[in-house]
C-alpha positions in Angstrom: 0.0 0.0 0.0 1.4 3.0 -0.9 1.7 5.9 2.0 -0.5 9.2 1.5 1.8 11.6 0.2 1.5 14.5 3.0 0.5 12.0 6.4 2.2 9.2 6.5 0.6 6.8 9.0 2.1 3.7 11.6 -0.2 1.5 12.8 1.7 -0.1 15.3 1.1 -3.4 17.7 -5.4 1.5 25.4 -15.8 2.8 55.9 -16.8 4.1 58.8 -14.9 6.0 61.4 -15.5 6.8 64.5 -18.6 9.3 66.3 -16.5 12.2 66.1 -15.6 11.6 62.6 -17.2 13.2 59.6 -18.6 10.6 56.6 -17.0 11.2 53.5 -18.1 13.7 51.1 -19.8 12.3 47.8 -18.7 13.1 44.7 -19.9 16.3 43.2 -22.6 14.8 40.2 -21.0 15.2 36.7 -23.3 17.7 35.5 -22.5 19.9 38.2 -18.9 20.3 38.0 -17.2 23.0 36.2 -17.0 21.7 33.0 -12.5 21.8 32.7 -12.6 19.8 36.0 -14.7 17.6 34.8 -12.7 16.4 31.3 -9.5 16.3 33.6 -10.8 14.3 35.8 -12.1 11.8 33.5 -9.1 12.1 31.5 -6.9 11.4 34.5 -9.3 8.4 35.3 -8.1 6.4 32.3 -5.2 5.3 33.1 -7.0 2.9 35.8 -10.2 2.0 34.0 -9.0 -1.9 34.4 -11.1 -3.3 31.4 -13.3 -2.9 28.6 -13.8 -2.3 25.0 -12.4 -0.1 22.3 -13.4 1.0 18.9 -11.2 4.1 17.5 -11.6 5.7 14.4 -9.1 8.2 12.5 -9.6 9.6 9.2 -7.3 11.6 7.1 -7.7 13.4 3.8 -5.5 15.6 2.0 -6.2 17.8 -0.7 -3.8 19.0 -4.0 -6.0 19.0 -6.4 -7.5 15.6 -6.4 -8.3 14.1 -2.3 -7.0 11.3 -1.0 -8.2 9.5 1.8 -6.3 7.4 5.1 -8.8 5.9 7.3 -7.4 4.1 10.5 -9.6 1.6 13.1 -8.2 -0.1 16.2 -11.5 -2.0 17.8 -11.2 -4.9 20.4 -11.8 -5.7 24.5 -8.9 -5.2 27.0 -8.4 -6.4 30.7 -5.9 -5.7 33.3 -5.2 -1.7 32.0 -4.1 -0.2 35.3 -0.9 2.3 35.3 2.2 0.9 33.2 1.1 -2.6 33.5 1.0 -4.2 29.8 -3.2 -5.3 29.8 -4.6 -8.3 27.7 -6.4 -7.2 24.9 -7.7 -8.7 21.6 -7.5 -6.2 18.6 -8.6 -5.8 15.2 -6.5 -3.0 13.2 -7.1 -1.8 10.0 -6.0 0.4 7.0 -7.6 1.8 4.3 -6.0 4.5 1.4 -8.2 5.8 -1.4 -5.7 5.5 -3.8 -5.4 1.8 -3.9 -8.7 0.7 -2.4 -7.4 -2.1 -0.1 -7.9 -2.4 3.0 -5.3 -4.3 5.7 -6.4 -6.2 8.8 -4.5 -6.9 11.4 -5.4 -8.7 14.3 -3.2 -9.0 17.3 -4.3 -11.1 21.0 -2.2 -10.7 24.4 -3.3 -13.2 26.8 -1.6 -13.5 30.2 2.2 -14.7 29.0 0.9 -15.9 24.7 0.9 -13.1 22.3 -0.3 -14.2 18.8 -0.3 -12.3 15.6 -2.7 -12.6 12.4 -0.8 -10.1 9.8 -2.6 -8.6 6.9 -3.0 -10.8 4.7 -2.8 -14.3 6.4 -5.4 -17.1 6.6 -4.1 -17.7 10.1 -2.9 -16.6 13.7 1.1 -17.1 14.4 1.9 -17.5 18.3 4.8 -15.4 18.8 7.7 -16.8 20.3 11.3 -16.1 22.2 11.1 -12.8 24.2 8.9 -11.2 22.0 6.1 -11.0 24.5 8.2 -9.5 27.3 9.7 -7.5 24.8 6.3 -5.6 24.0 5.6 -5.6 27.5 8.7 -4.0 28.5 8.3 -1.4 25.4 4.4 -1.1 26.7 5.6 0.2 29.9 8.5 2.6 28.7 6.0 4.2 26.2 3.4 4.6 28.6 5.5 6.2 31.4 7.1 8.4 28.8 3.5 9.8 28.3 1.2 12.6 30.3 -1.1 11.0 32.7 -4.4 10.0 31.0 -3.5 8.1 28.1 -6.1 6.6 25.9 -6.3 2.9 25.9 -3.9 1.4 23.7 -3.8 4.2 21.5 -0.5 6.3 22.8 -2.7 9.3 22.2 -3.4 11.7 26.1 -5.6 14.0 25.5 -5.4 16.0 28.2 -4.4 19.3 26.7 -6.6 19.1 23.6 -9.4 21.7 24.7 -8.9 25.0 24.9 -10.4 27.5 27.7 -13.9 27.7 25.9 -14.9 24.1 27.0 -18.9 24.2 28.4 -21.7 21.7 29.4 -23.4 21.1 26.1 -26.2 19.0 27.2 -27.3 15.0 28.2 -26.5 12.1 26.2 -26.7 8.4 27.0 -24.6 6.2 27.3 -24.7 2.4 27.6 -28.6 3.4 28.7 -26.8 5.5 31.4 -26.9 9.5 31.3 -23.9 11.2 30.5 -22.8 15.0 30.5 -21.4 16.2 26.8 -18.7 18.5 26.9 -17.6 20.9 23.9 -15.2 23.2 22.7 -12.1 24.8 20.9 -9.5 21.9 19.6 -6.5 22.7 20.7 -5.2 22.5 17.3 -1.2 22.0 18.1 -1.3 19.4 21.1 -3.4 17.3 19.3 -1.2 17.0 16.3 1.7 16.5 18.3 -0.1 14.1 19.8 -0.9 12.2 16.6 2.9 12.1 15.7 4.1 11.0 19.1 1.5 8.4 18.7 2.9 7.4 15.6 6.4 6.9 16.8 5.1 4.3 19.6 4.9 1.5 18.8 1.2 0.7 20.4 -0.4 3.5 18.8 -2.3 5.0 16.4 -1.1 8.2 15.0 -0.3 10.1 11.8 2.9 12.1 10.8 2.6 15.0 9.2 5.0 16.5 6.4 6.1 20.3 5.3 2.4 21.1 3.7 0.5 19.5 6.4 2.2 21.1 9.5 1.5 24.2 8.6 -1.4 23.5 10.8 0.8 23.7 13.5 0.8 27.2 14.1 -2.4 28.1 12.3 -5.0 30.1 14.5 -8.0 28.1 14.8 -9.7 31.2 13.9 -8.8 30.6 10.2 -9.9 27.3 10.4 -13.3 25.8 8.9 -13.7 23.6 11.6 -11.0 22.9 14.9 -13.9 21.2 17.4 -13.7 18.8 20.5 -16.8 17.0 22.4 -16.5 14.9 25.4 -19.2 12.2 26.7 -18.2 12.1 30.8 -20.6 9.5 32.5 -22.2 9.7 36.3 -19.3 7.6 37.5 -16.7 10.5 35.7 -15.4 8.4 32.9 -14.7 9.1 30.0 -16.7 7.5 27.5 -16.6 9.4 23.9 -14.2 12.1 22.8 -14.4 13.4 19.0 -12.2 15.5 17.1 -12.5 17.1 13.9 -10.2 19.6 12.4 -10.6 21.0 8.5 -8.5 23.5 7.1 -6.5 24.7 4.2 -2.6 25.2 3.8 -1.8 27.2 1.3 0.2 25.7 -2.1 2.1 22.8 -2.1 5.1 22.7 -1.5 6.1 19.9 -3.6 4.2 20.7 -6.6 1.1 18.4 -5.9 -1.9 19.9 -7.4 -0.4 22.7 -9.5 1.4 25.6 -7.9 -1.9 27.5 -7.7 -3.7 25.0 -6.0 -4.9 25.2 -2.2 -4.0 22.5 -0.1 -5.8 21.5 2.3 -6.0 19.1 5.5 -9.4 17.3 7.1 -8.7 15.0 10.4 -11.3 13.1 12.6 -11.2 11.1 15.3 -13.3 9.4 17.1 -12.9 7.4 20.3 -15.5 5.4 22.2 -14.7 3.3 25.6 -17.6 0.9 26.9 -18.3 -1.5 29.2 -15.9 -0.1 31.5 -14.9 -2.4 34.6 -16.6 -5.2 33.1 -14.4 -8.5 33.2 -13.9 -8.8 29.3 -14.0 -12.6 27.6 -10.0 -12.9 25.9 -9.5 -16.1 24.5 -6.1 -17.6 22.7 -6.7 -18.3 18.9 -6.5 -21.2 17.0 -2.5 -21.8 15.7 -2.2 -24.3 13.5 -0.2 -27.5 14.3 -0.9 -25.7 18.0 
């Protein structure tokens, strides 16, 4: 497959005291918390959200002249996800470019010391062998203690610093038939592109690297954008359940020629990241290896 000319993507294998003694206080309800408190707090909180699922989605196009299209998944169930430690998880990866069509699955399963691998292409799973498991594991670690506290799971992306000071309340939504308070705002346009290259780099990520043209974006004021939004979905327990980002906006000529030298280029991004069944003991089972 070949790379998108201007965002090159890795997709890489997230009691009681005594009389004298006040009761604890309860926690302040979601929807009554100022609403920055509230995202940090919930973004803090994944780094200890123990188990679940995942289903992440990041699309890419690029404009010079004629649009091309990157669209990235990383969907599966994860268990043991507390600090550094490296989790189980079953995965399903894929990759997609408009130019060529395809589309690459990977599927990748870590179960307690067994890591097997299904590379695109293959009519099978491979059980990995040597130190290859305690290899990721240590790598799992480094990466994730290299990052800013609340990093999305299995995804190398911490999105902490991705709203800007205009974050508000922006109504109920439900979740998992559950209320939950949506939160909306200003993208912080630079972290969360630096975010998607870091994420890139790691290898358990998902991520995009930009080139010349696209990192113009960098230091573009998101009043010149089209579009440079965030939402949040925080749930009564002060999880974080949803977070969507989508950025549109152009760059100017090409810098390379692409598209004639006076064409506009210009960069769309969205991403969209959905946690469920939070704390929920997920079902990880070892694949079938032949001659296993």
């Amino acid at each position: 497959m070949r790379r998108l000319a201007a965002l090159v993507v890795l997709v890489a294998l997230t009691g009681c005291g005594g009389s004298e003694e006040s009761a604890p206080e309860a926690p302040e309800p979601a929807g009554t918390q100022d609403p920055r408190a509230l995202y940090e707090q919930a973004v803090r909180g994944l780094d200890d959200v123990g188990s679940g699922t995942l289903d992440a989605d990041l699309e890419a196009r690029l404009t010079f002249g004629a649009t091309q299209t990157l669209t990235l998944t990383e969907d599966g169930a994860f268990n043991g996800l507390s600090g550094t430690d490296f989790p189980d998880y079953a995965l399903e990866l894929t990759a997609s470019e408009s130019s060529d069509g395809d589309e690459e699955l990977t599927e990748v399963v870590h179960l307690d010391e067994d890591l097997f691998l299904k590379p695109a292409g293959a009519d099978a799973f491979q059980r990995q062998t040597g130190d290859l498991v305690e290899r990721n594991a240590e790598v799992y670690e480094q990466e994730t203690a290299a990052l800013p506290p609340g990093r999305l799971p299995l995804l190398a992306l911490t999105p902490a610093d991705w709203v800007e000071d205009d974050l508000r309340v922006d109504g109920e939504e439900s979740v998992e038939g559950a209320p939950a308070t949506r939160l909306a705002g200003t993208l912080a346009l630079r972290a969360f592109l630096l975010d998607l290259e870091t994420a890139k780099r790691n290898q358990f990520g998902l991520g995009l690297e930009l080139t010349q043209d696209a990192r113009r974006l960098l230091d573009a004021p998101t009043s010149e954008l089209d579009e440079a939004t965030i939402s949040a979905l925080v749930d009564e327990e002060g999880r974080l359940r949803r977070i969507e980002v989508a950025l549109a906006g152009d760059v100017g000529p090409s810098t390379t020629g692409a598209g004639g030298s006076e064409g506009l280029g210009r960069v769309e991004v969205d991403l969209t990241v959905a946690l469920d069944e939070l704390g929920q003991p997920q079902v990880i089972t070892a694949p079938d290896v032949p001659g296993a």
